[in-house]
TILO-513820 format. One record per atom (N, C-alpha, C, O): residue in three letters; x negated, y, z; residue number from 1. Coordinates in nm, 4 decimals, padded with zeros to 6 digits. Layout:
N
   drenfi       east      north         up   kedo
      ALA          X          Y          Z    NUM
...
END
This chain:
85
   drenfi       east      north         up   kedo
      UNK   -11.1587    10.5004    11.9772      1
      UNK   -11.0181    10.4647    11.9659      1
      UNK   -10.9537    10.5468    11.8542      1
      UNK   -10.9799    10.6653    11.8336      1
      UNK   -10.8929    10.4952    11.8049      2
      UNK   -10.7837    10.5387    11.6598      2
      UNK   -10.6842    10.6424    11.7036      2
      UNK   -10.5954    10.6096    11.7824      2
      UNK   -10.6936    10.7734    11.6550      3
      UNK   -10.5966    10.8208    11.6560      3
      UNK   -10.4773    10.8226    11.5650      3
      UNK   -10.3609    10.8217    11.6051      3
      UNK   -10.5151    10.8253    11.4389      4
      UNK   -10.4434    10.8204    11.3135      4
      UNK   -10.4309    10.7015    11.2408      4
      UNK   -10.5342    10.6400    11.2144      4
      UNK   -10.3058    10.6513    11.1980      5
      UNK   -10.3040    10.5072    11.1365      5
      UNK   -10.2556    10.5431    10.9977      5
      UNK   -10.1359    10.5701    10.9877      5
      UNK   -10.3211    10.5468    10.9032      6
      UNK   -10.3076    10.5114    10.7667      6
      UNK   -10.1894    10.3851    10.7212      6
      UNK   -10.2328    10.2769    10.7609      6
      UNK   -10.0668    10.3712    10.6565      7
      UNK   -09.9939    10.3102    10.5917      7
      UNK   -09.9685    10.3255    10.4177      7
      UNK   -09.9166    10.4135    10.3489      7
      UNK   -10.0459    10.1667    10.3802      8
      UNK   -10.0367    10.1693    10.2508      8
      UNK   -09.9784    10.0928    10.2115      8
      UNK   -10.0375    09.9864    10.2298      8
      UNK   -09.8508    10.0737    10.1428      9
      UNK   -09.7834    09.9572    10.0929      9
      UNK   -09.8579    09.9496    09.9388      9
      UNK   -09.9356    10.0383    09.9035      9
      UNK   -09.8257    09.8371    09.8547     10
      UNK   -09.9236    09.7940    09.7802     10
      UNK   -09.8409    09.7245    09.6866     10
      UNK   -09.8376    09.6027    09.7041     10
      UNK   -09.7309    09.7984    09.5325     11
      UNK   -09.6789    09.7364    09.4678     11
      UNK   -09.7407    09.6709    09.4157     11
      UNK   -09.8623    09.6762    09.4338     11
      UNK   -09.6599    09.5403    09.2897     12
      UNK   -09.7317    09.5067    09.1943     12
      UNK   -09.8287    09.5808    09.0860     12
      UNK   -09.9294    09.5288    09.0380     12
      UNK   -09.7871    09.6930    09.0603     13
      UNK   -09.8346    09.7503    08.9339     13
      UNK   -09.9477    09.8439    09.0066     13
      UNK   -10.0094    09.9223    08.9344     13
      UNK   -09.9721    09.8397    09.1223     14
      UNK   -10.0773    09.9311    09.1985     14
      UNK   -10.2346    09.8528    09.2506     14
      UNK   -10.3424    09.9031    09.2826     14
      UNK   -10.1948    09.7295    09.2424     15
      UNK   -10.3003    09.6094    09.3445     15
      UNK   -10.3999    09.6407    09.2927     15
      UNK   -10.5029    09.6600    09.3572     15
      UNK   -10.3913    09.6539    09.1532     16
      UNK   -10.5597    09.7408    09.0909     16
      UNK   -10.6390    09.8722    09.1728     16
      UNK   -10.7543    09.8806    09.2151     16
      UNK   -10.5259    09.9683    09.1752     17
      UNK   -10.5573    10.0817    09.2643     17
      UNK   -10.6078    10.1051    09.3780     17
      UNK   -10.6773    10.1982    09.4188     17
      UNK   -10.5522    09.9784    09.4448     18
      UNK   -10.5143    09.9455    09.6023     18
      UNK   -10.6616    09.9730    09.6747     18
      UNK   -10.6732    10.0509    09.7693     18
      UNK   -10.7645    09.9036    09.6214     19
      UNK   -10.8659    09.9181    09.7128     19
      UNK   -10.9619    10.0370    09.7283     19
      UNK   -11.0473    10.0562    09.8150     19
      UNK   -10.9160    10.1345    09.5910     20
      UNK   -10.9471    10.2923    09.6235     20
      UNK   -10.8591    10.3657    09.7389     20
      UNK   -10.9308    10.4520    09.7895     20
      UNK   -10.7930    10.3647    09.7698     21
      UNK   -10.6705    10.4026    09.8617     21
      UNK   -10.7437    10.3689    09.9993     21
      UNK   -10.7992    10.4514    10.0719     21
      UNK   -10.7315    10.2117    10.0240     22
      UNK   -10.7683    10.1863    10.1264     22
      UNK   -10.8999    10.1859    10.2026     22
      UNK   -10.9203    10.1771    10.3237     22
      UNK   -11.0109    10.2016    10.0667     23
      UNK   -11.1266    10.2398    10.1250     23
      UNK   -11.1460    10.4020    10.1506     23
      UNK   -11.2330    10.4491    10.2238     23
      UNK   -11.0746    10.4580    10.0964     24
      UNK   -11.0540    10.6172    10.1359     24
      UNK   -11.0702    10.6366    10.2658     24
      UNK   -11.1505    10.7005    10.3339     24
      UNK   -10.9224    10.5278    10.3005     25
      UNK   -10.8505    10.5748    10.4497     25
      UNK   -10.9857    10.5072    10.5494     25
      UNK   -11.0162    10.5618    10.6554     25
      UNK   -11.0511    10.3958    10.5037     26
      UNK   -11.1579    10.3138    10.6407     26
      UNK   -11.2712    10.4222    10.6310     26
      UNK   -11.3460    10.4259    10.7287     26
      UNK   -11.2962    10.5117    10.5284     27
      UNK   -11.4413    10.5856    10.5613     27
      UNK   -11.4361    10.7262    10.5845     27
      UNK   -11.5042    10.8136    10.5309     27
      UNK   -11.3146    10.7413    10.7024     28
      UNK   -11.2810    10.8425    10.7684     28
      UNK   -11.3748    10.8874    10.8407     28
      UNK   -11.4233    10.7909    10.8997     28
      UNK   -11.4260    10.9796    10.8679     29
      UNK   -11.5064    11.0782    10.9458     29
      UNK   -11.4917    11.0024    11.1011     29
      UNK   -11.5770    10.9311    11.1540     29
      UNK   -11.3666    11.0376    11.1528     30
      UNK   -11.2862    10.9577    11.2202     30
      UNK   -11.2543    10.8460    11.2602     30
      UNK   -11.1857    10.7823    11.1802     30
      UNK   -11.2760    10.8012    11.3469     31
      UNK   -11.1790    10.6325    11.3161     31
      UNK   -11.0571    10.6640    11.3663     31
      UNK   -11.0047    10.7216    11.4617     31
      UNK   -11.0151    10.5674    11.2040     32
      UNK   -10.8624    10.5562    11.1844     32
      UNK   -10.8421    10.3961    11.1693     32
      UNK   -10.9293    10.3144    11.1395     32
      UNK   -10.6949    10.3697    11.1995     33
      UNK   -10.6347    10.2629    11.1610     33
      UNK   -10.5499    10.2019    11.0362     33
      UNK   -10.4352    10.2424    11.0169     33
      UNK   -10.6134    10.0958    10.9452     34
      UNK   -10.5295    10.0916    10.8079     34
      UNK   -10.4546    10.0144    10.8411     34
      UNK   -10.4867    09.9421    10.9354     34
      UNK   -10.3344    09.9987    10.7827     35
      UNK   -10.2388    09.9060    10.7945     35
      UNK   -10.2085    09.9107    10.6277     35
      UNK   -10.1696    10.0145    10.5741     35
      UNK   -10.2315    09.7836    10.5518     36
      UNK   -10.1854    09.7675    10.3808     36
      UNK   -10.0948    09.6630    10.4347     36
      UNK   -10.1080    09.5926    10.5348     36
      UNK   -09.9531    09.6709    10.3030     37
      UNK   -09.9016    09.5194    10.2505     37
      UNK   -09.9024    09.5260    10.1477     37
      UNK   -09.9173    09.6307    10.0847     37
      UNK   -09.8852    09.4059    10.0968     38
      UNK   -09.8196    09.3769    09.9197     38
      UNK   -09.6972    09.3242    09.9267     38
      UNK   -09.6464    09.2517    10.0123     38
      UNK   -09.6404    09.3846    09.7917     39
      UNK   -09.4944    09.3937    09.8217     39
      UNK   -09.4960    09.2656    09.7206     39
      UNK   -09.4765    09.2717    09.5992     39
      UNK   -09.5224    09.1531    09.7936     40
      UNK   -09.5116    09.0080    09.6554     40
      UNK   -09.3447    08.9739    09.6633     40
      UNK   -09.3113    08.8682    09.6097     40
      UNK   -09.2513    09.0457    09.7183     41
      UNK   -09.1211    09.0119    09.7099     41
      UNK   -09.0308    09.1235    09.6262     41
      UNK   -08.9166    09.0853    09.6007     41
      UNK   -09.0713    09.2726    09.5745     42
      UNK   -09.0843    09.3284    09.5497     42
      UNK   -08.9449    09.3975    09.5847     42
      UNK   -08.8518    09.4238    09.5086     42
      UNK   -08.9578    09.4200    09.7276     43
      UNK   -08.8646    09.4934    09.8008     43
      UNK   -08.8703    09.6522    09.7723     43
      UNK   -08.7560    09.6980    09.7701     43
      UNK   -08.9579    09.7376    09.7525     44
      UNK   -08.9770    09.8410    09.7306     44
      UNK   -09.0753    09.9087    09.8522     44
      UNK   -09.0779    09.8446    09.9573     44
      UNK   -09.1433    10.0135    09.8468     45
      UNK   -09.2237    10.0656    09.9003     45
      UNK   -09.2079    10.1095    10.0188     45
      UNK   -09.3059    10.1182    10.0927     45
      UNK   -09.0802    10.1467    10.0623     46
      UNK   -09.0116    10.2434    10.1735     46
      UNK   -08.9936    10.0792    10.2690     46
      UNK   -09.0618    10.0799    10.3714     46
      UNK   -08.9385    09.9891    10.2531     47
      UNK   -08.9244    09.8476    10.3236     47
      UNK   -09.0414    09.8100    10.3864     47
      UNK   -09.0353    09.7525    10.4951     47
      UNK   -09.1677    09.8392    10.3231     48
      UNK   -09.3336    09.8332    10.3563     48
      UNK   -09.3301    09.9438    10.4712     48
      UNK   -09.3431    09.9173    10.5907     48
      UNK   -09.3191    10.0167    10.4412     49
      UNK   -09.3620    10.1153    10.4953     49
      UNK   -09.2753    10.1568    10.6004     49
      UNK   -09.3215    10.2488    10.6679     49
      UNK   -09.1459    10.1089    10.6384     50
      UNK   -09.0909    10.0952    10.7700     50
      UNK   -09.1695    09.9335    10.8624     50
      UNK   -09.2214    09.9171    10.9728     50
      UNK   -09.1417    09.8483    10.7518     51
      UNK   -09.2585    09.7453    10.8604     51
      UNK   -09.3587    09.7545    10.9116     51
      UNK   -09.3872    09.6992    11.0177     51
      UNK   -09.4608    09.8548    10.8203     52
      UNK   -09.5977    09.8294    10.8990     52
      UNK   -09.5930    09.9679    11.0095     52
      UNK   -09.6787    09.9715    11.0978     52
      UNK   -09.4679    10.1037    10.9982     53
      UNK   -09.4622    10.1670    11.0810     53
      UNK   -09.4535    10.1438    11.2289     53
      UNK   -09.4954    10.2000    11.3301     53
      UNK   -09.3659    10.0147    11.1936     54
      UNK   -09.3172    09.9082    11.3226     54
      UNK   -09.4254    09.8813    11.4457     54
      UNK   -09.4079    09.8702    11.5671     54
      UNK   -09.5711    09.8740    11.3449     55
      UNK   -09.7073    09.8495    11.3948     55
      UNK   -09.7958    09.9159    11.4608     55
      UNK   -09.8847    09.8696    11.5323     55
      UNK   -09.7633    10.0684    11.4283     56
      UNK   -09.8421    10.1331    11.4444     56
      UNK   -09.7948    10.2019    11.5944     56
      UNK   -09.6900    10.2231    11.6554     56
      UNK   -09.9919    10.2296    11.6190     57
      UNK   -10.0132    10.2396    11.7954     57
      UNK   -10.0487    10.3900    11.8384     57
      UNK   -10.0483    10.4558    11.9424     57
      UNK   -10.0758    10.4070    11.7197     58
      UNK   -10.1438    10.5934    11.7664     58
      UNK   -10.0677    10.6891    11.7451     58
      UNK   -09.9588    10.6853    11.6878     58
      UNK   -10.1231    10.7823    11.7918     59
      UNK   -10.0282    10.8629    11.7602     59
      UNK   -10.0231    10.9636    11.6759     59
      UNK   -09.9670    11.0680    11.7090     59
      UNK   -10.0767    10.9493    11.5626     60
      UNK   -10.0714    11.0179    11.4278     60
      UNK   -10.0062    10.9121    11.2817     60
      UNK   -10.0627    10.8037    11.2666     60
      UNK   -09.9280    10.9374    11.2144     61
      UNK   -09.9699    10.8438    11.0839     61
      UNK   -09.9529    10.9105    10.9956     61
      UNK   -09.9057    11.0200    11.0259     61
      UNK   -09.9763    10.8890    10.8611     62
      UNK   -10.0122    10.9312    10.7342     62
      UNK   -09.9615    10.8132    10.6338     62
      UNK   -10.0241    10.7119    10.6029     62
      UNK   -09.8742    10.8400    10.6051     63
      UNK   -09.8560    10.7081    10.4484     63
      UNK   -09.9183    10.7430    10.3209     63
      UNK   -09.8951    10.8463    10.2581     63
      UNK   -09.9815    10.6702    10.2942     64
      UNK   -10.0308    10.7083    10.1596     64
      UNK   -10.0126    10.6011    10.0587     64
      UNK   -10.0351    10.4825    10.0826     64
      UNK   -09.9617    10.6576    09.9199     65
      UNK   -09.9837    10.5101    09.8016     65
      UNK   -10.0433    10.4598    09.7757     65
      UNK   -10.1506    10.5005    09.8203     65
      UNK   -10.0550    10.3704    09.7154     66
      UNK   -10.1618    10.2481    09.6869     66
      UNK   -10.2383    10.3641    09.6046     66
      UNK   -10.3570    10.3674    09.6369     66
      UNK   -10.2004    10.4685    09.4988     67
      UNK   -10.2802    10.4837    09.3958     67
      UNK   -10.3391    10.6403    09.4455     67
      UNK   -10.3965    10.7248    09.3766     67
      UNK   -10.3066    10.6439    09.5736     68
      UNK   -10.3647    10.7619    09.6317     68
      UNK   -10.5055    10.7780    09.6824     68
      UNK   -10.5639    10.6874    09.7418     68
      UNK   -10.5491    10.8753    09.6616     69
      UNK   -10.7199    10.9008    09.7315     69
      UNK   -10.7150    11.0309    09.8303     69
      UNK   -10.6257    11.1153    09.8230     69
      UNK   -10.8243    11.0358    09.9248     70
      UNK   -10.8249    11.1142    10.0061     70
      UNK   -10.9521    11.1895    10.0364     70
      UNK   -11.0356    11.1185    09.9805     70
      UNK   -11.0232    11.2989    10.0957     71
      UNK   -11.1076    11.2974    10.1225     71
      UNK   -11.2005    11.2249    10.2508     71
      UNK   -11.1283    11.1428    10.3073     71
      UNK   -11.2873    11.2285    10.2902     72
      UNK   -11.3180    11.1399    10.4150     72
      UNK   -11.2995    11.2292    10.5473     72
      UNK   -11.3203    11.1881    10.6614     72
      UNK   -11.2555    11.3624    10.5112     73
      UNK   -11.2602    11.4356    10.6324     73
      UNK   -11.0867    11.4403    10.6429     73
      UNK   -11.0468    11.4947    10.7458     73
      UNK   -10.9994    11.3992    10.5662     74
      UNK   -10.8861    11.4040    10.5864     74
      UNK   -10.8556    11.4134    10.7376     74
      UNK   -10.8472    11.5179    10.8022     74
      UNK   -10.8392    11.2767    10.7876     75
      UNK   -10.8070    11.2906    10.9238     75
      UNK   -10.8522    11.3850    11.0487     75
      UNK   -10.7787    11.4283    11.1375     75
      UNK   -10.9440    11.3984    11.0381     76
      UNK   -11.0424    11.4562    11.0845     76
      UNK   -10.9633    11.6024    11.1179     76
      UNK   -10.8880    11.6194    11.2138     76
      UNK   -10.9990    11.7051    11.0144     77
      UNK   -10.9537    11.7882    10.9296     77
      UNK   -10.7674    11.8058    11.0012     77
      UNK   -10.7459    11.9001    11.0774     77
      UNK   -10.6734    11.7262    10.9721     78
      UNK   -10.5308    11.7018    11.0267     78
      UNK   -10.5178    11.6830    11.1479     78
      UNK   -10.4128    11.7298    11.1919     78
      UNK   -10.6107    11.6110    11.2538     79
      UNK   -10.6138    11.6456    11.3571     79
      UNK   -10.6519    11.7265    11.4415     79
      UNK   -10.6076    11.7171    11.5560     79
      UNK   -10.7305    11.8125    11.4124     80
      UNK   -10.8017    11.9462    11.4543     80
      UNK   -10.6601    12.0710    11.4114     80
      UNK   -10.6244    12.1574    11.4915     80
      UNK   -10.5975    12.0531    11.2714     81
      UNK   -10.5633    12.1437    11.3080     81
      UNK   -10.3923    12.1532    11.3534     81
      UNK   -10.3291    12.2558    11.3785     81
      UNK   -10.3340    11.9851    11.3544     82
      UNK   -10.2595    11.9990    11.4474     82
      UNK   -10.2578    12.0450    11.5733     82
      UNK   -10.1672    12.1226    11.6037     82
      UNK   -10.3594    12.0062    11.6751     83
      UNK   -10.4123    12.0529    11.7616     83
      UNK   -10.4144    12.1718    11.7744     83
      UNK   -10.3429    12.1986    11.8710     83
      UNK   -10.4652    12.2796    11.7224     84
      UNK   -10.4496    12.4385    11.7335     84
      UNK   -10.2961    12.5051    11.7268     84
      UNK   -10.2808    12.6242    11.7537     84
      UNK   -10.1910    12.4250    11.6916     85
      UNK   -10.0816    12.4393    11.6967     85
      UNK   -10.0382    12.4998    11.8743     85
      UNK   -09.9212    12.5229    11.9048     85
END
């Protein structure tokens, strides 16, 4: 089960980027949950990213940009050491 849900909104000028981002977030150590949109109305990024927040079930999230990369232990890694908190 998913603890952490990944949110990537997905401008026009990023869709190139997009599938480095999102394959980042699926080859988590972890399983995590992605949630992408494309912004084909070009509402802006923050509008994405309150909708697909709307979605999300776990109880961690992480937004990241389309043109962002991560390591694979990210989550992993963020949940361990929230936890020691």
């Amino acid at each position: 089960m998913a603890e952490l849900t990944f949110v990537i909104p997905v401008g026009p000028a990023h869709v190139a980027l997009a599938d480095r981002a999102i394959a980042a977030a699926r080859t988590q150590t972890v399983p995590c949950a992605v949630l992408s949109m494309h912004d084909t109305a070009q509402r802006g990024p923050g509008v994405l990213r309150n909708q697909m927040l709307a979605k999300v079930e776990t109880e961690f999230v992480t937004f990241l940009d389309a043109d962002d990369w991560i390591e694979p232990t990210f989550a992993e890694e963020t949940i361990v050491e929230y936890r020691r908190i």
